[in-house]
C-alpha positions as CSV (number, residue, x, y, z in Angstrom):
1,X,0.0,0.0,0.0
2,X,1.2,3.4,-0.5
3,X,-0.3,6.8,-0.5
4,X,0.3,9.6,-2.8
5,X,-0.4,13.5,-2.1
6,X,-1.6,14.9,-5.2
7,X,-1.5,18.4,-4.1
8,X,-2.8,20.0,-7.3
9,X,-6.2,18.0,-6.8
10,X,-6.6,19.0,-3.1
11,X,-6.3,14.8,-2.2
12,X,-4.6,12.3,-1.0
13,X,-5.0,8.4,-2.8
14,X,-4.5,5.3,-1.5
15,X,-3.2,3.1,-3.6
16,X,-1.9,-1.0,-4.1
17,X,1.4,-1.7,-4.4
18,X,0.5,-2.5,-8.2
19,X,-1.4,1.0,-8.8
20,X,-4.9,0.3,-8.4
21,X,-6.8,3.0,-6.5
22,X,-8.4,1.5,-3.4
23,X,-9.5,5.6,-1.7
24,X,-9.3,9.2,-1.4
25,X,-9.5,11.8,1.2
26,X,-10.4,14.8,-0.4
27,X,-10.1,18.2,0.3
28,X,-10.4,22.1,-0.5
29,X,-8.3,25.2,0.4
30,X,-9.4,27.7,2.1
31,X,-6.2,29.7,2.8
32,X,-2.9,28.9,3.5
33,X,-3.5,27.7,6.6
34,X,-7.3,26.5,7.0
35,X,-8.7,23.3,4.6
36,X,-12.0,22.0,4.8
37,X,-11.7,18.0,4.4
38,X,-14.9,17.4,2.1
39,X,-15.3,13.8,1.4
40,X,-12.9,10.3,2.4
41,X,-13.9,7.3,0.3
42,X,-13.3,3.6,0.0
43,X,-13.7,1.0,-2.7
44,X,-16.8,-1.2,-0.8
45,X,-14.1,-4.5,-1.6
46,X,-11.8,-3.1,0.9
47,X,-14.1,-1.1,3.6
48,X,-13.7,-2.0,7.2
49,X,-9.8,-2.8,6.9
50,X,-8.8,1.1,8.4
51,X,-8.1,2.4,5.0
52,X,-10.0,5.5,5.9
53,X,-8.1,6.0,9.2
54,X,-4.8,6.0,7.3
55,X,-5.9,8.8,4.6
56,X,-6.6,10.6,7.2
57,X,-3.9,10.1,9.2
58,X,-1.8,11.3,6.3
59,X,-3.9,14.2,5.6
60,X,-3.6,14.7,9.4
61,X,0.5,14.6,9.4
62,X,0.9,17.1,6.4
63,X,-1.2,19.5,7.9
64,X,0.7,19.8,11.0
65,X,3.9,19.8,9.4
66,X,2.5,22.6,7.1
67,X,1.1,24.2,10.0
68,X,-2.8,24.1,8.2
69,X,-6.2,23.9,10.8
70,X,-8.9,21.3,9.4
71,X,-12.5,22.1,9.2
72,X,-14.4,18.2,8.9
73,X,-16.9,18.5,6.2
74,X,-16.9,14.7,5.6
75,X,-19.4,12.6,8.3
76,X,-16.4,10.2,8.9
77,X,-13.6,12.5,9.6
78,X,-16.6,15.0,11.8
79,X,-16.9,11.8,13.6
80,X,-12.5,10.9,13.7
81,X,-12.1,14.3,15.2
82,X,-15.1,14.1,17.9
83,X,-14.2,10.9,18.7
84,X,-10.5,11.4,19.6
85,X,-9.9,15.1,20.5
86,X,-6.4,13.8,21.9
87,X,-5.2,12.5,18.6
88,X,-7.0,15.2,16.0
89,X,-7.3,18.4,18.2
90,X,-4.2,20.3,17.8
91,X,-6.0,20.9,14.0
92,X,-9.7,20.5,14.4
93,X,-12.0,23.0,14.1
94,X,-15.2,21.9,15.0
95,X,-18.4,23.6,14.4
């Protein structure tokens, strides 16, 4: 597995060793330091393995290297966020 920033589409892809996309955490810019994360899909064939947890988790780690707060659009990463404040609250902004 391996995921891939593609900066210019405001995502990040998780992908198989062999290239197929297995899902996306997607995102939109709000300013150079606030994103709103809008959606985080999985292909159904691999749901329920924690493929969503490590999207996010890499969306998580480039936004606190680049020092960028995250408003949760997406129902899944709303509930991430609420659901571990330890983890996700040095970024979160919850409504």
């Amino acid at each position: 597995m391996k995921i891939e920033h593609k900066e210019n589409l405001d995502r990040f892809l998780l992908k198989t060793d062999e290239g197929e996309k297995i899902g996306e955490i997607e995102y939109r810019v709000a300013n150079d330091s606030l994103i709103y994360v809008t959606r985080t899909e999985v292909s159904p064939e691999h749901g329920g393995k924690g493929y969503a947890g490590l999207l996010l988790d890499a969306l998580v780690e480039w936004a606190r290297k680049n020092n960028i707060k995250a408003v949760p659009i997406c129902s899944y990463v709303v509930r991430a966020f609420e659901k571990n404040p330890d983890k996700y609250g040095d970024i979160a902004i919850l409504k």
